[in-house]
PDB file of N, CA, C and O in Angstrom:
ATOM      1  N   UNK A   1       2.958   8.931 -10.421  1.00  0.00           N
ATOM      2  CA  UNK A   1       2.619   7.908  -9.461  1.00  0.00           C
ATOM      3  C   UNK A   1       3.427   8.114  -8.187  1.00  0.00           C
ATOM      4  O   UNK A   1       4.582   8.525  -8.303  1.00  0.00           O
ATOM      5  N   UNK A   2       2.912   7.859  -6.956  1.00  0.00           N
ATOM      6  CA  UNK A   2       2.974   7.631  -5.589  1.00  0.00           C
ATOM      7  C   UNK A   2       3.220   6.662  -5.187  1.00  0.00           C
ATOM      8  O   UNK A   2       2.470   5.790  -5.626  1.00  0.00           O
ATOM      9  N   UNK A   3       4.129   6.233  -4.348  1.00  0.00           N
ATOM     10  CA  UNK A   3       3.509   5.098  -3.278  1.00  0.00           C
ATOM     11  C   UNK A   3       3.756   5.759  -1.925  1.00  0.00           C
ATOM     12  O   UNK A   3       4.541   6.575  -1.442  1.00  0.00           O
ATOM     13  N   UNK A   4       2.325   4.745  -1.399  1.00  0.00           N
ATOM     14  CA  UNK A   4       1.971   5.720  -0.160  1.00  0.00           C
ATOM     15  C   UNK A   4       1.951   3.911   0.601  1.00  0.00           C
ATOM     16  O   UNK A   4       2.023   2.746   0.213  1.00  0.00           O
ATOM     17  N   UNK A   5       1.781   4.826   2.104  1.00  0.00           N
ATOM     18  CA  UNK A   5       1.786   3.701   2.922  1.00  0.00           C
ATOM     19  C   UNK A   5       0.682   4.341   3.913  1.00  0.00           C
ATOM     20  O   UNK A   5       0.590   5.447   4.444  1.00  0.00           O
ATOM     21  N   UNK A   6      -0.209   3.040   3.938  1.00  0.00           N
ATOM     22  CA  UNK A   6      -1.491   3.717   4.883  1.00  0.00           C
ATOM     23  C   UNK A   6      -1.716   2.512   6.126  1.00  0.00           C
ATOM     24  O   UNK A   6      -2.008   1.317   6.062  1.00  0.00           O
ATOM     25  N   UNK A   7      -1.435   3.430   7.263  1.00  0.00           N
ATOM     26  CA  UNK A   7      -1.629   2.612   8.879  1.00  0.00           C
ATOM     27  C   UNK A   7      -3.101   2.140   8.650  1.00  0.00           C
ATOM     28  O   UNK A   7      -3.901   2.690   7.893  1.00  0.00           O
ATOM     29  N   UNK A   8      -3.280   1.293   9.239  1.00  0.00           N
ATOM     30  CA  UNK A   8      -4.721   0.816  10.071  1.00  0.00           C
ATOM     31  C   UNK A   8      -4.499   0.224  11.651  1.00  0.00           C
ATOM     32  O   UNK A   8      -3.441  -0.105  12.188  1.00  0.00           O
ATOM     33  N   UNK A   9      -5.504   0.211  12.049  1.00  0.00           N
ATOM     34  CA  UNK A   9      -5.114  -0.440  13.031  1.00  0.00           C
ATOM     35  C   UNK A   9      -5.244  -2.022  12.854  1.00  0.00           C
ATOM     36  O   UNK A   9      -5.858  -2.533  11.918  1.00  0.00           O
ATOM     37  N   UNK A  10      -4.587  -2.745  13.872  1.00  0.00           N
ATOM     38  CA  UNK A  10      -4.367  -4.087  13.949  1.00  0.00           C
ATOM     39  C   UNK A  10      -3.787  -4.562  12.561  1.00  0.00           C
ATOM     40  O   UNK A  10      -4.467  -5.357  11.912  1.00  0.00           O
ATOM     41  N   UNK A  11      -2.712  -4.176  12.116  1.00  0.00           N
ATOM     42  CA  UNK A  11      -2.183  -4.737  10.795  1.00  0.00           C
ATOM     43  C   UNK A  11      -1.088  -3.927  10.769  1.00  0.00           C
ATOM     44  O   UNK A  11      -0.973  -2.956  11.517  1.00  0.00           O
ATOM     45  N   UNK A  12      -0.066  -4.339   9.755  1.00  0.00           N
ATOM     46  CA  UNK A  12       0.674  -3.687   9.478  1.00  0.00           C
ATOM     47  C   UNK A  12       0.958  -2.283   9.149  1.00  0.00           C
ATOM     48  O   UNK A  12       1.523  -1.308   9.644  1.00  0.00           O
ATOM     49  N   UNK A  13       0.077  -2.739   7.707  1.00  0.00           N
ATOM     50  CA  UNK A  13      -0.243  -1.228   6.554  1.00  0.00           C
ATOM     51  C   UNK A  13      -0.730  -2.036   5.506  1.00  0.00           C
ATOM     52  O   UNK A  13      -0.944  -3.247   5.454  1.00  0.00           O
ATOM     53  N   UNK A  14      -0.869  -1.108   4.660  1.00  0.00           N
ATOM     54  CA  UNK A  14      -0.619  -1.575   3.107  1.00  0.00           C
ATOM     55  C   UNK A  14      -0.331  -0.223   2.083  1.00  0.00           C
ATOM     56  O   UNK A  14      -0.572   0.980   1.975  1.00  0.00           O
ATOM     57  N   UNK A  15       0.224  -1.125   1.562  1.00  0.00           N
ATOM     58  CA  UNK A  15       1.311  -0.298   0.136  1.00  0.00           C
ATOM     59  C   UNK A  15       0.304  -0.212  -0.846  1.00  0.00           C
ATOM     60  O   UNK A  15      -0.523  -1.047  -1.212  1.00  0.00           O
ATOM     61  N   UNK A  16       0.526   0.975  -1.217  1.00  0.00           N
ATOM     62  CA  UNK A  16      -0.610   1.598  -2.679  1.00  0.00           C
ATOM     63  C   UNK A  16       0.241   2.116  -3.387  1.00  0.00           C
ATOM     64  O   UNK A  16       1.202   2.492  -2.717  1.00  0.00           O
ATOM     65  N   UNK A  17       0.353   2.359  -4.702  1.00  0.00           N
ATOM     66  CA  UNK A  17       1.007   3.238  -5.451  1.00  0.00           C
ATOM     67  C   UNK A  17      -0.244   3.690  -6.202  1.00  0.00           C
ATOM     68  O   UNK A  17      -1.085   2.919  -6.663  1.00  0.00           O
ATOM     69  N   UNK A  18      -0.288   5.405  -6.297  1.00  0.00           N
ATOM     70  CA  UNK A  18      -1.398   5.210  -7.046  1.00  0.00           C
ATOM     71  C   UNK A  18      -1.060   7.157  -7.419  1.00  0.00           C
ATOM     72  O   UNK A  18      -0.434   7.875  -6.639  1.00  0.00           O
ATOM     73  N   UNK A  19      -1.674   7.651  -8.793  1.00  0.00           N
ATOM     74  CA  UNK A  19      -1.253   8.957  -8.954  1.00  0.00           C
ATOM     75  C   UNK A  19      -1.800  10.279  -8.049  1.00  0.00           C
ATOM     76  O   UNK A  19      -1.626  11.397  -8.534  1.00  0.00           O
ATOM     77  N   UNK A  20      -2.371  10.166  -6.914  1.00  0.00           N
ATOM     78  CA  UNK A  20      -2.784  10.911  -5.846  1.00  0.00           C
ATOM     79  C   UNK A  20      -3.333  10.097  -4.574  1.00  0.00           C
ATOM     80  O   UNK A  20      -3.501   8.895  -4.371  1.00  0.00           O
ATOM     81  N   UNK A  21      -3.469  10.846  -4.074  1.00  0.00           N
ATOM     82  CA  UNK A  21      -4.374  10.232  -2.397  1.00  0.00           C
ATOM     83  C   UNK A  21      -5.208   9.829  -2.239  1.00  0.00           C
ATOM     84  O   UNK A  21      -5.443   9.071  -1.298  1.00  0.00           O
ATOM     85  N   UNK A  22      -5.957  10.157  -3.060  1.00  0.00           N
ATOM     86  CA  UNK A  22      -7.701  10.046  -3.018  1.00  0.00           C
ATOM     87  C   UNK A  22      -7.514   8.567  -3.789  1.00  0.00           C
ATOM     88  O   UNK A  22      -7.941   7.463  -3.452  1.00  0.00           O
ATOM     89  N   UNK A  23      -6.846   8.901  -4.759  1.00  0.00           N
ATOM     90  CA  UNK A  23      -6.882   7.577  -5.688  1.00  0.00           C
ATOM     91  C   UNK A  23      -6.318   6.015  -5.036  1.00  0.00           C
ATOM     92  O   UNK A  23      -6.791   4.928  -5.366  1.00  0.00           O
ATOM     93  N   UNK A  24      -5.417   6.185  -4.235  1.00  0.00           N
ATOM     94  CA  UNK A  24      -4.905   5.543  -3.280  1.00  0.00           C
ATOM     95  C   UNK A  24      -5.735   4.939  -2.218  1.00  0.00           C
ATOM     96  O   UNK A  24      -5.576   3.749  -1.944  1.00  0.00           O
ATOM     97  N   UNK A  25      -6.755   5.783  -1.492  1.00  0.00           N
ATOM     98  CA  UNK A  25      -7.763   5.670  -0.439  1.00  0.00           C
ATOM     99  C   UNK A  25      -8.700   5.081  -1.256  1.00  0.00           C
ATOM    100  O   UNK A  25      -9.556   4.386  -0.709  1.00  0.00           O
ATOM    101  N   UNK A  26      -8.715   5.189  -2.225  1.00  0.00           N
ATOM    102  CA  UNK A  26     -10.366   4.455  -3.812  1.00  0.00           C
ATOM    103  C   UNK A  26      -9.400   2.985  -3.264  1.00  0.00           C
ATOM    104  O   UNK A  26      -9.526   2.384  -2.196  1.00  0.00           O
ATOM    105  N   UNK A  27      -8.636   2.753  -4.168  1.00  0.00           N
ATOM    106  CA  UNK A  27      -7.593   1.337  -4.297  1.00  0.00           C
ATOM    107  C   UNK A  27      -7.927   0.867  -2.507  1.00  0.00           C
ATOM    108  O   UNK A  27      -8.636  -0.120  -2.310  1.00  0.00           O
ATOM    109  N   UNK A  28      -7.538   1.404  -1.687  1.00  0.00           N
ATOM    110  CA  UNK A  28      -7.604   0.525  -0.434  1.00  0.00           C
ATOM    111  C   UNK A  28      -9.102   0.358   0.430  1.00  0.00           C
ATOM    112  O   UNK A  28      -9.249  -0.270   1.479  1.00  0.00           O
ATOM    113  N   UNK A  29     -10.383   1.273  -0.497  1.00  0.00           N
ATOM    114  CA  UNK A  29     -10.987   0.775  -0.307  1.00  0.00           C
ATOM    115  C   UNK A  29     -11.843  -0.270  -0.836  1.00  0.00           C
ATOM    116  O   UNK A  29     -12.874  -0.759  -0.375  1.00  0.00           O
ATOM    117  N   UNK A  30     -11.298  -0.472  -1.741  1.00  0.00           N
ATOM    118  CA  UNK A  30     -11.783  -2.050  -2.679  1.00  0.00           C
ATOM    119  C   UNK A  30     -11.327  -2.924  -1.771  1.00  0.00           C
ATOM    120  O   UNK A  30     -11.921  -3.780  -1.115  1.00  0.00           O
ATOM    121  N   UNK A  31     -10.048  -2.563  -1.818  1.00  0.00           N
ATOM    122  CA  UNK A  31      -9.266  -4.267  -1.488  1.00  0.00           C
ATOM    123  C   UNK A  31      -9.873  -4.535   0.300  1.00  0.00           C
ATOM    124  O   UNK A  31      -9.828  -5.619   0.881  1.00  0.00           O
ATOM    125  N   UNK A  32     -10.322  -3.439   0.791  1.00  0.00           N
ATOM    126  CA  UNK A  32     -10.349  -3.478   2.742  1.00  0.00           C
ATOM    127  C   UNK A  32     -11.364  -2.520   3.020  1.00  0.00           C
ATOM    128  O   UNK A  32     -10.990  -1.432   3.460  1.00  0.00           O
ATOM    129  N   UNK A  33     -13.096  -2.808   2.770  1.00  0.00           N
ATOM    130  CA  UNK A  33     -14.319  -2.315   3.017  1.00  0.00           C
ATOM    131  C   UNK A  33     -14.387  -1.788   3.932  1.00  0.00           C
ATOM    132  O   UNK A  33     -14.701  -0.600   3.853  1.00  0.00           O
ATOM    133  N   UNK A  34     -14.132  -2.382   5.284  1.00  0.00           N
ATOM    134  CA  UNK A  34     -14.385  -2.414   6.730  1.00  0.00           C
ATOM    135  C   UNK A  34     -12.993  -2.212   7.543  1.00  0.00           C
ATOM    136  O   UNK A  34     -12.847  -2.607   8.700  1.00  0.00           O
ATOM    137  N   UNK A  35     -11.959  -1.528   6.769  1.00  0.00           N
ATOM    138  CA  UNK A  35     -10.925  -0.895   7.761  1.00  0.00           C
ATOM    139  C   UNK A  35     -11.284   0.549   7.535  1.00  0.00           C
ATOM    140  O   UNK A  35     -11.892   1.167   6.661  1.00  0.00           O
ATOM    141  N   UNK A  36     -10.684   0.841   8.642  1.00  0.00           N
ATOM    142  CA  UNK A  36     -10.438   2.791   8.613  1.00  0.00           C
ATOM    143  C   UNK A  36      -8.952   2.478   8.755  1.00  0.00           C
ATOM    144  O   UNK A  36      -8.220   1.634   9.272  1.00  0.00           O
ATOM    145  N   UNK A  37      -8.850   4.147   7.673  1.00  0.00           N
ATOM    146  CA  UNK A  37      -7.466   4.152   8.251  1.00  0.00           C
ATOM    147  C   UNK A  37      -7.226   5.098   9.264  1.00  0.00           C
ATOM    148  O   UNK A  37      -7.882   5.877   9.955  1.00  0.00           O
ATOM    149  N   UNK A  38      -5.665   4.644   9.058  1.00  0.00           N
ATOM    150  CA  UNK A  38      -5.328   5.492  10.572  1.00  0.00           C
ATOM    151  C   UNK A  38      -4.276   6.961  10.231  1.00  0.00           C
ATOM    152  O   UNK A  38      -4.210   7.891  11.034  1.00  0.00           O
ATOM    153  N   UNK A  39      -3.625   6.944   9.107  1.00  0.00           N
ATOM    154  CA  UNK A  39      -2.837   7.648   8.631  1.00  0.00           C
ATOM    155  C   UNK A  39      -2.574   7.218   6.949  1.00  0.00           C
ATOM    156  O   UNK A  39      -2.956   6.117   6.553  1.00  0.00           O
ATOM    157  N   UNK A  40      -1.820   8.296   5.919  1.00  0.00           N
ATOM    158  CA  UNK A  40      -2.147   7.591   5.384  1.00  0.00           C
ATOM    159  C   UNK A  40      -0.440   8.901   5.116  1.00  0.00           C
ATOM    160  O   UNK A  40      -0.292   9.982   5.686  1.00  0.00           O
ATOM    161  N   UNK A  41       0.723   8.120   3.907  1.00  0.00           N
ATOM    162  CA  UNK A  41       2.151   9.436   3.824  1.00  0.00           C
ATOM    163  C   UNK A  41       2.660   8.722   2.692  1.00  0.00           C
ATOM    164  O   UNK A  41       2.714   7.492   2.677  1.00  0.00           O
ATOM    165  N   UNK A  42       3.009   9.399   1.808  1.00  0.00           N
ATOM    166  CA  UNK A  42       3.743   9.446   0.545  1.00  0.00           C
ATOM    167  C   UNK A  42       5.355   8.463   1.559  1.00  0.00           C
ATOM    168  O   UNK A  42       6.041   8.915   2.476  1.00  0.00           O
ATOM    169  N   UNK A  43       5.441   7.071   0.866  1.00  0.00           N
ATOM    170  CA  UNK A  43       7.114   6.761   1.105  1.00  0.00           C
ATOM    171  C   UNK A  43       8.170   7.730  -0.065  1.00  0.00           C
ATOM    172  O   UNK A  43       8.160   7.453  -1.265  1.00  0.00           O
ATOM    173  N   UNK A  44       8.959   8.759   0.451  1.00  0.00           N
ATOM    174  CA  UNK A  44       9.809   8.607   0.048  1.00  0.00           C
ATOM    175  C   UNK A  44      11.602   8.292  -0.054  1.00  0.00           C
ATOM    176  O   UNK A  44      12.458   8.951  -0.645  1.00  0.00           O
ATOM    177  N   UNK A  45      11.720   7.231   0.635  1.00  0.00           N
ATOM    178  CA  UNK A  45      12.875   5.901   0.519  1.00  0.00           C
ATOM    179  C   UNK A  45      12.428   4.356   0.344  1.00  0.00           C
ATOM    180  O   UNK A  45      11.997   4.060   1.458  1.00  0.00           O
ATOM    181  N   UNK A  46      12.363   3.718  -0.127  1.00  0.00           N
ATOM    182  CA  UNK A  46      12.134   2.399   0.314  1.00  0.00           C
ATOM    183  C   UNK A  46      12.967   1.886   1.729  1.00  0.00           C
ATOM    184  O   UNK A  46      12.402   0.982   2.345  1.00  0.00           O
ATOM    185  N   UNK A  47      13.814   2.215   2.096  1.00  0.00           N
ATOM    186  CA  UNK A  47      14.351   2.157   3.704  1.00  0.00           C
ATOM    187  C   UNK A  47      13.476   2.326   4.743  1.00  0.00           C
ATOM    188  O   UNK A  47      13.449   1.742   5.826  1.00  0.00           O
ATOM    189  N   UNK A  48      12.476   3.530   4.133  1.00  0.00           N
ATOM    190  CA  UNK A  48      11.576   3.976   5.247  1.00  0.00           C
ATOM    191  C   UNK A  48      10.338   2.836   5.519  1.00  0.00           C
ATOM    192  O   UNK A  48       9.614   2.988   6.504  1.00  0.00           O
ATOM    193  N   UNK A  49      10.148   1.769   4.659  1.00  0.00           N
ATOM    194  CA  UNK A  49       9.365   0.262   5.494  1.00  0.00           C
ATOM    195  C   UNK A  49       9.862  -0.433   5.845  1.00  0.00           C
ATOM    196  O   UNK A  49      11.089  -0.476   5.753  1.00  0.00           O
ATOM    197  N   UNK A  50       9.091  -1.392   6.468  1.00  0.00           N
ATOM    198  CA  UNK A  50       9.889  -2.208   7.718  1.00  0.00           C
ATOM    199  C   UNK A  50      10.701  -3.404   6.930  1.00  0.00           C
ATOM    200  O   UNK A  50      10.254  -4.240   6.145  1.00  0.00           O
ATOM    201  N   UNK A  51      12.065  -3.203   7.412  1.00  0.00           N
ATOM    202  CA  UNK A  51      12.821  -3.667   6.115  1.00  0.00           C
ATOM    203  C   UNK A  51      12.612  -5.712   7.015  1.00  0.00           C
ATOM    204  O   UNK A  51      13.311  -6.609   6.545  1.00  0.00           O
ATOM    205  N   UNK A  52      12.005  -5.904   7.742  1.00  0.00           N
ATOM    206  CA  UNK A  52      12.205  -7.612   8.682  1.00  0.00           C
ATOM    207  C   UNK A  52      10.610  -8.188   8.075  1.00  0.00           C
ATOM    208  O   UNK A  52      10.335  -9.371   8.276  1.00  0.00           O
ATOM    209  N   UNK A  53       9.832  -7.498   7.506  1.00  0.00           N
ATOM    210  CA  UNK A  53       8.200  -8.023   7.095  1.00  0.00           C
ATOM    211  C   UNK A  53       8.220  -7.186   5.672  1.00  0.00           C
ATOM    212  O   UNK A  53       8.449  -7.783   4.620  1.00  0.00           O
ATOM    213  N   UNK A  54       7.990  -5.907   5.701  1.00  0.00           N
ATOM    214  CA  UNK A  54       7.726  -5.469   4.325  1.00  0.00           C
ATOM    215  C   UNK A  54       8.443  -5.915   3.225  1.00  0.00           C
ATOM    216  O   UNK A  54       8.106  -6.716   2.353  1.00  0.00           O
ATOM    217  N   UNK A  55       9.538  -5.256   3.386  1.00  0.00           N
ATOM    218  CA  UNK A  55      10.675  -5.159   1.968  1.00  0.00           C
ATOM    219  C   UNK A  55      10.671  -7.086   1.210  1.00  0.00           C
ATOM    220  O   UNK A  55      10.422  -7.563   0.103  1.00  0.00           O
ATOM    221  N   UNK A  56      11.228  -7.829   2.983  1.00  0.00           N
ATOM    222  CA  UNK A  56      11.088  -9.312   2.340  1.00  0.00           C
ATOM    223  C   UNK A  56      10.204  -9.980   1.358  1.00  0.00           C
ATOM    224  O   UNK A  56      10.432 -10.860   0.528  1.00  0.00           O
ATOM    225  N   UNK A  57       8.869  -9.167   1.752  1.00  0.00           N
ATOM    226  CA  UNK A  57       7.450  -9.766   1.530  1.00  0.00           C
ATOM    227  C   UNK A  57       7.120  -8.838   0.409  1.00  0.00           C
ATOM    228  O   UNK A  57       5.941  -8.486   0.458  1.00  0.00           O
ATOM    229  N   UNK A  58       7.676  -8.421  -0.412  1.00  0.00           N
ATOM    230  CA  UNK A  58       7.088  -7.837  -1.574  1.00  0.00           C
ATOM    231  C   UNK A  58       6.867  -8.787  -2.717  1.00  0.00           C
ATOM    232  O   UNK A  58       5.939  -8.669  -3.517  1.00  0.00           O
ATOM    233  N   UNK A  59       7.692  -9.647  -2.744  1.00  0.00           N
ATOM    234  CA  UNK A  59       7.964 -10.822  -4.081  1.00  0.00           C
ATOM    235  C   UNK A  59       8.103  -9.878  -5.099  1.00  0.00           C
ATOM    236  O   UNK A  59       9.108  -9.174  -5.192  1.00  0.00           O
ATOM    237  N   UNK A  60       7.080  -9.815  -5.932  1.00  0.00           N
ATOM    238  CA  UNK A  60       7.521  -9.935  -7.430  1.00  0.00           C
ATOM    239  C   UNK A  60       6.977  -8.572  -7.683  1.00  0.00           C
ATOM    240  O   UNK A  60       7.436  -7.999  -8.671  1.00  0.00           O
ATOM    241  N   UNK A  61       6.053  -7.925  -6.948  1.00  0.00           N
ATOM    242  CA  UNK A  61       5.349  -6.648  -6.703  1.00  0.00           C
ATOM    243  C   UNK A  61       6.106  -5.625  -7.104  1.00  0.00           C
ATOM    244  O   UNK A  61       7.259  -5.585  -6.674  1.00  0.00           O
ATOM    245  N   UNK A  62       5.509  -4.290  -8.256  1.00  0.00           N
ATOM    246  CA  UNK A  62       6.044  -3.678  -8.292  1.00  0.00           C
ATOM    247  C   UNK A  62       5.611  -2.666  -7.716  1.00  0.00           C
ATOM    248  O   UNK A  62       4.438  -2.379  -7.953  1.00  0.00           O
ATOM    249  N   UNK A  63       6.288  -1.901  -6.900  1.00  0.00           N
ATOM    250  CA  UNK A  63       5.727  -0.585  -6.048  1.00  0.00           C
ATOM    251  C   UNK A  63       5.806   0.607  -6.629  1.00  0.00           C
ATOM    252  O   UNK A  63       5.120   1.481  -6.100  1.00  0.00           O
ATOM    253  N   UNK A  64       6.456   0.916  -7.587  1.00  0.00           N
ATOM    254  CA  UNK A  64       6.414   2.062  -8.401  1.00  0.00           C
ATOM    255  C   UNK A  64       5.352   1.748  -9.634  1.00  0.00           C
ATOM    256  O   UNK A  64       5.272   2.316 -10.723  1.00  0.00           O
ATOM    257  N   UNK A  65       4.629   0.744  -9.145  1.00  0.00           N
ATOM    258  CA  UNK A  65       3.101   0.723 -10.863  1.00  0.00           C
ATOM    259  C   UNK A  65       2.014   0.364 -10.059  1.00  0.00           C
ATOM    260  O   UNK A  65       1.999  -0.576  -9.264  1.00  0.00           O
ATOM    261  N   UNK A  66       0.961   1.271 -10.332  1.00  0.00           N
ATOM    262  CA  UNK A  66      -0.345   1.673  -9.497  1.00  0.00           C
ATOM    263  C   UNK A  66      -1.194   0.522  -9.312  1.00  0.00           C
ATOM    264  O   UNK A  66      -1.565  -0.129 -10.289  1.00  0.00           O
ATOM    265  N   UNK A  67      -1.569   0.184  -7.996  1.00  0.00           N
ATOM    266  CA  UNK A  67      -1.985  -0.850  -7.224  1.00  0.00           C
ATOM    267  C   UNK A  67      -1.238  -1.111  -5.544  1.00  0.00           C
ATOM    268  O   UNK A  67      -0.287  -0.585  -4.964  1.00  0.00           O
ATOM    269  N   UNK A  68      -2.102  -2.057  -5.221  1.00  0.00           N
ATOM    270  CA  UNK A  68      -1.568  -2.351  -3.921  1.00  0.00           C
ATOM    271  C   UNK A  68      -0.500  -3.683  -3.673  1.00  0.00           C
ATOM    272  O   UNK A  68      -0.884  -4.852  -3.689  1.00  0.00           O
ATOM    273  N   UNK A  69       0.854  -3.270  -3.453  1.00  0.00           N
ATOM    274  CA  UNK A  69       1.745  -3.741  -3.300  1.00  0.00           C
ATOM    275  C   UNK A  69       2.362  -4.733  -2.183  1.00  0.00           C
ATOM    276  O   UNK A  69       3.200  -5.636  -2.189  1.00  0.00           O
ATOM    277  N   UNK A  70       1.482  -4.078  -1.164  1.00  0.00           N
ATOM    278  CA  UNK A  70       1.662  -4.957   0.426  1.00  0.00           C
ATOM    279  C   UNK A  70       0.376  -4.774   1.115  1.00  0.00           C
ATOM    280  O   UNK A  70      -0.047  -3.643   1.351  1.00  0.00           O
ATOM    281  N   UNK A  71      -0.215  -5.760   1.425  1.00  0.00           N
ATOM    282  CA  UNK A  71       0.396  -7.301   1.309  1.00  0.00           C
ATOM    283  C   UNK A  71      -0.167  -7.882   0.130  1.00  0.00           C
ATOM    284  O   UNK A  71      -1.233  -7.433  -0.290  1.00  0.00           O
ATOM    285  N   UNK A  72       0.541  -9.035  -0.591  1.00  0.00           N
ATOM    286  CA  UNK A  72       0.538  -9.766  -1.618  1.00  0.00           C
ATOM    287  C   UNK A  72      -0.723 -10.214  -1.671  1.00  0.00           C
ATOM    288  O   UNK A  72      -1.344 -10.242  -0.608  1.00  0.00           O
ATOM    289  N   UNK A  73      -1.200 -10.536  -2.557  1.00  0.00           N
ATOM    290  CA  UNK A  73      -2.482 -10.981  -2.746  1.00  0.00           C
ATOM    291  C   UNK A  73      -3.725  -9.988  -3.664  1.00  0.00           C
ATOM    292  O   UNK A  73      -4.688 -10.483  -4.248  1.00  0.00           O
ATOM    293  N   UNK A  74      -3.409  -8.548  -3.601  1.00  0.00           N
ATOM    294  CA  UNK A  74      -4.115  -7.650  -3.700  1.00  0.00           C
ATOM    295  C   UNK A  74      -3.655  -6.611  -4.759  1.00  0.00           C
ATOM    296  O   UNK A  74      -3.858  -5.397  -4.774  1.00  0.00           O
ATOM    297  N   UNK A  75      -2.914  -7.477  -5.730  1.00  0.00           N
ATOM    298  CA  UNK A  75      -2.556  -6.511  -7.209  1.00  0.00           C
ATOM    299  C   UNK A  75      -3.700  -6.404  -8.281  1.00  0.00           C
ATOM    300  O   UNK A  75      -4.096  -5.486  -8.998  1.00  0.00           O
ATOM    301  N   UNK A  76      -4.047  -7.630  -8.111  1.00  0.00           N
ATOM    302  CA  UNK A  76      -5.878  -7.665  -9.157  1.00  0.00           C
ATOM    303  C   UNK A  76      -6.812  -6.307  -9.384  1.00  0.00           C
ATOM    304  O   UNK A  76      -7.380  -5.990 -10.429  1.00  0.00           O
ATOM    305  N   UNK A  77      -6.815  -5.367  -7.712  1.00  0.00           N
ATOM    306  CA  UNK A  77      -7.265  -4.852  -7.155  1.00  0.00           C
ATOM    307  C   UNK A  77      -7.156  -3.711  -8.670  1.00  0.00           C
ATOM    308  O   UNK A  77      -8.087  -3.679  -9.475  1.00  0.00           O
ATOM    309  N   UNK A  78      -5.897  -2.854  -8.846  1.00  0.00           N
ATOM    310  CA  UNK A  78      -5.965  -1.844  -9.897  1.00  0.00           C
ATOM    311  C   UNK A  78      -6.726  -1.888 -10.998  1.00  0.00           C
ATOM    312  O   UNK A  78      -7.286  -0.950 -11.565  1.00  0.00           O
ATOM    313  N   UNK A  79      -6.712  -3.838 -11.467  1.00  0.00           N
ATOM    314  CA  UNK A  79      -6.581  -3.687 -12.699  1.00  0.00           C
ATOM    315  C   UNK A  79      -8.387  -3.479 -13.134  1.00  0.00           C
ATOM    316  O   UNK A  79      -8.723  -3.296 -14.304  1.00  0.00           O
TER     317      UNK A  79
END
């Protein structure tokens, strides 16, 4: 497993963990039909998100178990 972080425009991102890219881009397109992305990069630090919105806003989310992690609301999504 991965977690990746994929730009869009007008939003933050959102957090995927998922065991490849493709599988990751499947997951964010359930949860977000009608975004494109804009980029899409393997995190490897948790330092490397925005520690003033992301890190706070994870709650209870685990980012190392496959699904979308940020933003909240959108763990259902894996299962």
């Amino acid at each position: 497993m991965h977690p990746y972080w994929i730009t869009i425009d007008s939003h933050l991102g959102v957090g995927v963990t998922a065991p490849s890219e493709a599988e990751a881009l499947q997951l964010f397109a359930l949860a977000f039909p009608s975004r494109e992305v804009v980029r899409i990069e393997i995190i490897k630090d948790m330092n490397d998100l925005d520690q003033n919105h992301v890190v706070p806003n994870l709650g209870g989310a685990n980012w190392l178990q496959r699904g979308i992690w940020f933003p909240l609301g959108y763990e259902h999504i894996a299962n």
